[in-house]
C-alpha positions as CSV (number, residue, x, y, z in Angstrom):
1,X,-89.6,127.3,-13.8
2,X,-86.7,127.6,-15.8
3,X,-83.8,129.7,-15.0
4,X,-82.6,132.4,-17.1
5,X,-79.5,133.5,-15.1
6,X,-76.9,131.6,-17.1
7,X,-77.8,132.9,-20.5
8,X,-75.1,135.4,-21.7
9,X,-75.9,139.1,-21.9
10,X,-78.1,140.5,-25.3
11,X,-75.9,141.1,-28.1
12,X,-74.7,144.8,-28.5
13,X,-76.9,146.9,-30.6
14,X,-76.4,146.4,-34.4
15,X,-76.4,149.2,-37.2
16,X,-78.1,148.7,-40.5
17,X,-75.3,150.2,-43.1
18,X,-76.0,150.6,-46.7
19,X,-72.9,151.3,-49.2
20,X,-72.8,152.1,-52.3
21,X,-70.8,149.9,-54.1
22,X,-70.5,147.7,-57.6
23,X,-72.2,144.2,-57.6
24,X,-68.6,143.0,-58.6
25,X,-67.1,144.6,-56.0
26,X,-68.9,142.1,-53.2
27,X,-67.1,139.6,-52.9
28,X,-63.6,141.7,-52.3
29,X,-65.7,143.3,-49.7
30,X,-67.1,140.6,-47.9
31,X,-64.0,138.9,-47.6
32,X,-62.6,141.7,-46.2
33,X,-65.2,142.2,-43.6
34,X,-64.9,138.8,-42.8
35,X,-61.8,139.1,-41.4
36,X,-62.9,141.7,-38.4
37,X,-65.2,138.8,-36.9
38,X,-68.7,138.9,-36.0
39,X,-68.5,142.8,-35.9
40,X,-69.6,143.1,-39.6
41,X,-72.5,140.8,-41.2
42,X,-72.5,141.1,-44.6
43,X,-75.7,141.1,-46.7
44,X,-77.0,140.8,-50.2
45,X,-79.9,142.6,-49.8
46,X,-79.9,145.6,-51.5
47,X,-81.7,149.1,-51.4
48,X,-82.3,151.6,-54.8
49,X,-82.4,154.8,-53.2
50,X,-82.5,157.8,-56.3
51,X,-81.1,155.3,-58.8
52,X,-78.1,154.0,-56.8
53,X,-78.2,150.9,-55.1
54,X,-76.6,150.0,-51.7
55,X,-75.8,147.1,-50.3
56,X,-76.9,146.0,-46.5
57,X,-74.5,145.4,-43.9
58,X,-75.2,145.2,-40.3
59,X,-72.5,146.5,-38.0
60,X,-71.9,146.8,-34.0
61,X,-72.7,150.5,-33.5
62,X,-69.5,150.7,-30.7
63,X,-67.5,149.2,-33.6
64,X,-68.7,151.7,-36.4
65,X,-65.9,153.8,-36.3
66,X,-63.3,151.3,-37.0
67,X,-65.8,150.0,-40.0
68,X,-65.7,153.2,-41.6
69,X,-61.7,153.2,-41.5
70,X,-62.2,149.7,-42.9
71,X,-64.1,151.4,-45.6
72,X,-61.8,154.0,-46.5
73,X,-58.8,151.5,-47.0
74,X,-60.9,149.6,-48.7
75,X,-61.6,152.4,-51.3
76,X,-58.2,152.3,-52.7
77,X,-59.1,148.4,-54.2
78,X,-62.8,149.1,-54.6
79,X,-65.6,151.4,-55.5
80,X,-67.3,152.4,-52.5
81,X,-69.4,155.2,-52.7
82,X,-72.0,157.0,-50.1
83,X,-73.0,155.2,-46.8
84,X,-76.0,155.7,-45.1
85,X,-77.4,154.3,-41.4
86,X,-81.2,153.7,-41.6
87,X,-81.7,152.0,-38.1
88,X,-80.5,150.5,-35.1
89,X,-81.6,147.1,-34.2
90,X,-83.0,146.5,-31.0
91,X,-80.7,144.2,-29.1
């Protein structure tokens, strides 16, 4: 039987973010995100939702607060527009 004991614990539960942003504006933005670590995952796939599109990004839900101040400094260099959570991942 094999023993399961020394695997590390599940991985926090993750946040599926979309952002409203300009396709231009990605690569500013996942360098930025980058830089937090594995707290942000950046993704091109993309969501039209009533003519806007968003961007996917999945984030560690005890972490979101800091991503939204991350977001908000971030505004100042690039568009980002409206942010929306659609699920939580189970971990």
């Amino acid at each position: 039987m094999i023993d399961l004991s020394d695997l590390p614990p599940h991985a926090p539960e993750a946040l599926a973010v979309y952002i409203e942003m300009r396709e231009e504006d990605l690569h500013f933005f996942e360098s930025a995100v980058r830089g937090l670590g594995d707290v942000v995952n950046p993704r091109r796939d993309m969501k039209l939702r009533n003519g806007v599109i968003y961007y996917k990004n999945y984030v560690a839900a005890e972490l979101f607060e800091e991503f939204e101040e991350l977001l908000d400094a971030m505004k100042s260099f690039i568009f980002i527009g409206d942010c929306f959570v659609e699920k939580s991942l189970p971990s």
